[in-house]
N, C-alpha and C positions, 0 to 999 in steps of 0.2 A: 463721093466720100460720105455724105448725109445720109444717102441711100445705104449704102454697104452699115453704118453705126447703126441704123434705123432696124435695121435683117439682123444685124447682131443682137440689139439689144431683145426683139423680139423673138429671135430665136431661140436666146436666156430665158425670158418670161417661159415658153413654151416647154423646155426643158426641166425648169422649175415644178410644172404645173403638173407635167408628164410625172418625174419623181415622187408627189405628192399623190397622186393618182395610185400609183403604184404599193406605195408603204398605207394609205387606206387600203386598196386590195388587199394587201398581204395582211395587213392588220385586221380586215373583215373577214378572212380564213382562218388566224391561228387563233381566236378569239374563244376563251376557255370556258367550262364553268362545271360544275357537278350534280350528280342528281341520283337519288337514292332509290329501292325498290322497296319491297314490302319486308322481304328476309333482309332486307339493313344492308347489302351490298353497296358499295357506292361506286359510279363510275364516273370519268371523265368525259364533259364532254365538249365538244368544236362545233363554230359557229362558221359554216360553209355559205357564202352566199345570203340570202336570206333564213336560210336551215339551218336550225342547229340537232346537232347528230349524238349519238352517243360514241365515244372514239375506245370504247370495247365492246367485246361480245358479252352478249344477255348470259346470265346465270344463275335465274332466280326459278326457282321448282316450287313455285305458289303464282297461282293466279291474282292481281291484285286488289279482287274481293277476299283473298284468302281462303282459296279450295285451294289444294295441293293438286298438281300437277302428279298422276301415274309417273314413277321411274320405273322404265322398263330395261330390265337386264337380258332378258332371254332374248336368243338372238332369234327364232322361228316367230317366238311370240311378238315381237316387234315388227313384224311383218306382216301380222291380220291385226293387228289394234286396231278397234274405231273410235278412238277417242283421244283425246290432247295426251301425250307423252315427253318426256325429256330423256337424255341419257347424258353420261361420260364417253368422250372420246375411248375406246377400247376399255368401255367399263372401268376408267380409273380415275377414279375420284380426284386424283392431283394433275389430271389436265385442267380442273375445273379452273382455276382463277388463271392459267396461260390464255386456253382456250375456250375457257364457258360451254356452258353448254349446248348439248344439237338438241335440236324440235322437232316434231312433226307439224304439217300444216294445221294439223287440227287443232294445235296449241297455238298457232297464231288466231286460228279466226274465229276466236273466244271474243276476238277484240278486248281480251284482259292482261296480256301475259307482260307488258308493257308499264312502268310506273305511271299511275294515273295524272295527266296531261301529256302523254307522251302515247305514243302507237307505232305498229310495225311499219314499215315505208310502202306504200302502194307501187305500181308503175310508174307510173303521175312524179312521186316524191324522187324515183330513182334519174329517171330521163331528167328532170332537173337538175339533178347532181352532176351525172354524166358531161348535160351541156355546158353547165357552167364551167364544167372544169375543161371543154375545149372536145367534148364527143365522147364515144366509146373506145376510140380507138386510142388515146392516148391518156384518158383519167384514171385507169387502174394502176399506170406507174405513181397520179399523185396521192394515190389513197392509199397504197401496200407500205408497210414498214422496212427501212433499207436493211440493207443484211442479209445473211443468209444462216443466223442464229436460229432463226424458225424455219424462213423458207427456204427452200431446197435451192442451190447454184445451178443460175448466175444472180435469180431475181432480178431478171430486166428493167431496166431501167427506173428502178424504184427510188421514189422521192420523196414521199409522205410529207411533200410540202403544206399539205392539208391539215396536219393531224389525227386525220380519221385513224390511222393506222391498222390497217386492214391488216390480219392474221391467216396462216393456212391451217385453219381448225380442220379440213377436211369433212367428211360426210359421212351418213350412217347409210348401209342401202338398203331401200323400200320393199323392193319386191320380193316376192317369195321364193326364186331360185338364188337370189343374193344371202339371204336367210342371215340378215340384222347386221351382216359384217362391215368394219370400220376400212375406210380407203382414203387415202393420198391426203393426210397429214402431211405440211411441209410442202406440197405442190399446189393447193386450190382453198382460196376463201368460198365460200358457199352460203348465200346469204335468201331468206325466205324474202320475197314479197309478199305483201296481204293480198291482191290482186289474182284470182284466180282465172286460170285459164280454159277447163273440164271439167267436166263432174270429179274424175279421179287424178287430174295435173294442176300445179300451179307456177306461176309465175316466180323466177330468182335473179339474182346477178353471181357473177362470177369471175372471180379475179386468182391469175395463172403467175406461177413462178416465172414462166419463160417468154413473157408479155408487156405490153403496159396496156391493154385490153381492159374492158368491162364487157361479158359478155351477158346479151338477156339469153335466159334460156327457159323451159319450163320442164319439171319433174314429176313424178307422182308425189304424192299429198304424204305421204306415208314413210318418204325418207325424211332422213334428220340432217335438217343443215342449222349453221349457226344465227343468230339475229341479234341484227341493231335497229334502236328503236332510233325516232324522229320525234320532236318536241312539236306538238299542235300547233297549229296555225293560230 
């Protein structure tokens, strides 16, 4: 009977501890705060693990020494830029604060585009993400926002237990038989890495309506996807 009181009460301690363990976790995920860019945008942002993230997409068209970022509207001409660009999702200005804006890789790797103490996520910063959250194969259900107000049905298994709140901002396409055209809003977040891959590819993640996936992939430099910044070490 000593025994059996002894395993109970120890079993309570352990269950306690466990509890406690857990509301820290969840309290070192949902953990908030704000941070502004140079055009006075402000965004929200979560404290993931040791990282803290921005939990919207970038939408600032100023570098943050203050060169302005080309906005490129023409769809042929967005396809031989060699220089840092922005656009609007289907060129319209009022996706801007759902969705922010797409980049080209050139506009990340100003290493400016970013509010200063803060930079675009590397390889390195993603695969940390990824892990903590339990791999690739099941952290883009905890990053996606639930619903299917943006994304497109069923949005898999989406939890945004994180708050990052991933969005399907969709993409601009790079190459010149695509010729600047806008695709699969509602279906794909599309997020630059600073990390490059080739002279003319670089490194992304990407997160699918019909998933709880993160996928690494890499693109040419020259499409426009969305970006969240990462707060400096």
């Amino acid at each position: 009977m000593l025994m059996n009181c002894n395993w109970l009460f120890l079993r309570g301690i352990l269950l306690i501890l466990a509890s406690f363990c857990a509301v820290v976790f969840l309290s070192a995920q949902q953990s908030t705060g704000s941070v502004s860019d140079i055009d006075g945008n402000s965004y929200k942002t979560v404290t993931i693990g040791r990282q803290e993230w921005m939990a919207e997409n970038l939408k600032v068209i100023k570098l943050n020494d203050g060169t302005e970022i080309p906005h490129v509207t023409e769809m042929a001409k967005w396809t031989r830029v060699t220089d840092p660009a922005y656009c609007w999702y289907d060129n319209d200005e009022a996706n801007k604060n759902t969705y922010g804006a797409l980049y080209n890789w050139l506009a990340v790797n100003t290493g400016k585009l970013c509010p200063a103490g803060w930079r675009v996520p590397d390889n390195s910063d993603w695969d940390a993400l990824t892990n903590y959250l339990g791999g690739s194969d099941t952290a883009g259900g905890k990053l996606k926002t639930q619903g299917t107000s943006l994304w497109n049905s069923p949005n898999t298994g989406a939890t945004d237990e994180t708050g990052f709140s991933a969005i399907p901002g969709g993409y601009r396409y790079g190459q010149y038989w695509g010729r600047g055209t806008y695709f699969e809003k509602g279906l794909n977040s599309y997020f630059w890495s600073a990390s490059e891959c080739t002279a003319t590819h670089a490194w992304s993640r990407t997160i699918h309506a019909h998933n709880t996936k993160v996928y690494r992939s890499f693109f040419t430099k020259n499409k426009g996807f969305s970006v969240r910044c990462i707060k400096d070490k």
